[in-house]
N, C-alpha and C positions, 0 to 999 in steps of 0.2 A: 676833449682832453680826457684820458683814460686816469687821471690823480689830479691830483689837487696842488697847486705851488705850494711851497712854503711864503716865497716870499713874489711881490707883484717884480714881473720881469721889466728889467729896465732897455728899454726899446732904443736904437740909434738909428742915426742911417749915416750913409758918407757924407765924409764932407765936401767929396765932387758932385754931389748933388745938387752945389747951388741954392738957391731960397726957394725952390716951386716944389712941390709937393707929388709931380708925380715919377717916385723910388720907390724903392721896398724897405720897411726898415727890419732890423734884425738884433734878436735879443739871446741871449744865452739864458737855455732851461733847463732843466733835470732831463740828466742825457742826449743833449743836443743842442739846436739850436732852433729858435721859431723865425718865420718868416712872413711880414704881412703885409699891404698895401699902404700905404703912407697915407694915401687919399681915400679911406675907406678902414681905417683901423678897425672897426667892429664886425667888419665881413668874416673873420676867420681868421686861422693862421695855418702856415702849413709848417710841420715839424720834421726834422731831417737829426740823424743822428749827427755822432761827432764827424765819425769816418766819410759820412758824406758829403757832409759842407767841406771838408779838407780837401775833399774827392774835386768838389764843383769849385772851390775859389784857385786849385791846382788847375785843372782843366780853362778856365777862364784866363788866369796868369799865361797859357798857355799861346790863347787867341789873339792876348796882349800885344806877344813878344811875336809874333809870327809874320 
C-alpha cells in the first residue's frame, strides 16, 4: 500500500457466503475498494478503484440476469 489508512478497514463479505470461509471479503479504502481472501487475510490485498468495482459488480449483475 502506497499511504498509510487513517482508520483500520472494516472488512465484510456476503451474506450468501454461508458459514465456510472460502469468499473474498471487501472493505472500503481511500479511493476504492480492497479485496482479499477470507481464508488467508494476511496474504494481501488487491485494490480497485471506485469506477472499477462499480465497473465489475455491473458486469457480474450482468451474468446474473442472463
Amino acid at each position: 500500500m502506497s499511504h498509510v489508512e487513517r482508520f483500520a478497514p472494516v472488512w465484510r463479505k456476503s451474506s450468501h457466503s454461508g458459514g465456510g470461509n472460502d469468499c473474498v471479503e471487501v472493505a472500503m479504502i481511500t479511493g476504492g475498494v480492497g479485496v482479499r481472501d477470507s481464508k488467508n487475510p494476511g496474504a494481501g490485498e488487491l485494490h480497485v478503484s471506485a469506477d472499477s468495482w462499480r465497473g465489475l459488480l455491473r458486469a457480474v449483475g450482468a451474468l446474473d440476469r442472463a
